[in-house]
C-alpha positions in Angstrom: 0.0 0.0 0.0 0.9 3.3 -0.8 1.7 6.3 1.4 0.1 9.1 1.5 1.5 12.3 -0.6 2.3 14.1 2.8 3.9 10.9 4.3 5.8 10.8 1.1 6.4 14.3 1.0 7.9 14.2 5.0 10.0 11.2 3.6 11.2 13.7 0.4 12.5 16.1 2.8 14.0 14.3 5.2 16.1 11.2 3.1 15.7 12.2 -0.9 17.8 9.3 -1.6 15.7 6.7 -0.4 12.3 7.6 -1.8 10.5 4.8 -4.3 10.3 5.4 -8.2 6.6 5.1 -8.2 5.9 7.0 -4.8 7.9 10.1 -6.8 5.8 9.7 -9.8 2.5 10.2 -7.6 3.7 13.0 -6.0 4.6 14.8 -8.8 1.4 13.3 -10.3 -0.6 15.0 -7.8 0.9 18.6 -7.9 1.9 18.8 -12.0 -0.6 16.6 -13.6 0.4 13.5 -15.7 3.8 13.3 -17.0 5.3 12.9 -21.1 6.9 9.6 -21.0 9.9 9.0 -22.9 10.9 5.4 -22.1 12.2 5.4 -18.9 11.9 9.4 -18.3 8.8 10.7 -16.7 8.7 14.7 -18.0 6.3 16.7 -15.9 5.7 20.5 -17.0 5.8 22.9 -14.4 2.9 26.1 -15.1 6.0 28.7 -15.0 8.1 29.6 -17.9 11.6 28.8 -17.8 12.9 25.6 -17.7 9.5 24.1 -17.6 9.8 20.4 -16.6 10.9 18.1 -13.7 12.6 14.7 -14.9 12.0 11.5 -13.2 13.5 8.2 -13.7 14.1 5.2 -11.7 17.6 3.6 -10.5 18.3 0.5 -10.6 16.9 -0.2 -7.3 13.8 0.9 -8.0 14.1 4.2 -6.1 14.1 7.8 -7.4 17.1 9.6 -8.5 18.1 11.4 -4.9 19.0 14.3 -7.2 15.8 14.4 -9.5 13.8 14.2 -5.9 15.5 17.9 -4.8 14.4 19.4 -7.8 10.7 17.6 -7.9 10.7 19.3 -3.9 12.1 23.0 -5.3 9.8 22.6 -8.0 6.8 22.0 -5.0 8.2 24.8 -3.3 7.7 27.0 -5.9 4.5 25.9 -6.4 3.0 26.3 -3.6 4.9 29.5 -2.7 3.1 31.3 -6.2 -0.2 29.9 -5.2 0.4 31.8 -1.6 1.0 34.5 -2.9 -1.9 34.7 -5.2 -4.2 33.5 -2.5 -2.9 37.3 -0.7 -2.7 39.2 -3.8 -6.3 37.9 -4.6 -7.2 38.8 -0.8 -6.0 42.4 -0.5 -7.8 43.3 -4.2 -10.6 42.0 -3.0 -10.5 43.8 0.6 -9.7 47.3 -1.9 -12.6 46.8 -3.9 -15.0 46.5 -0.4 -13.6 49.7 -0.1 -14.3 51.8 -2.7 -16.9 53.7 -1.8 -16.9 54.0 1.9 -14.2 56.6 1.4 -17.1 59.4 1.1 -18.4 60.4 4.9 -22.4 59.8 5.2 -24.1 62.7 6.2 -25.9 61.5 9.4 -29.9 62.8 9.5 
């Protein structure tokens, strides 16, 4: 059985090198969408431009490449660091346009 994405995730951070092939896959799965496979390669685009991919590809032990696991984590990172910080840009437009308006004093009666 599987662990969950977090569990993996916790696992990610702590020991990259000893993470399973297929437990990578579903994390990145679960943040990037499916992947372009090329044989053995798992490509998953990342919504950024750049250098928009993450690579994955199993050892021969069956586990992730410890160095392809960092950059599916910075690539994670990243992700959820734009989507925090559209989450507060989204937050103070919308407190600015509950605003507008108020700025004129009512003339109490």
């Amino acid at each position: 059985m599987m662990a969950s994405i977090g569990d993996v995730l916790l696992e990610m951070r702590k020991n990259p090198r000893n993470i399973r092939f297929d437990d990578a896959v579903k994390v990145a799965e679960t943040h990037f969408g499916p992947p372009r496979q090329s044989g053995s390669h798992h490509v998953f685009r990342m919504p950024w431009p750049g250098d928009p991919r993450v690579n994955l590809q199993t050892a021969s032990d069956g586990k992730a490449k410890a160095y392809q696991v960092r950059q599916l984590l910075a690539a994670i990172d990243r992700l959820e660091m734009t989507r925090a910080q559209k989450i507060e840009s989204d937050r103070i437009s919308t407190r600015r346009e509950t605003t507008r308006g108020r700025g004129k004093a009512r003339r109490r009666e």
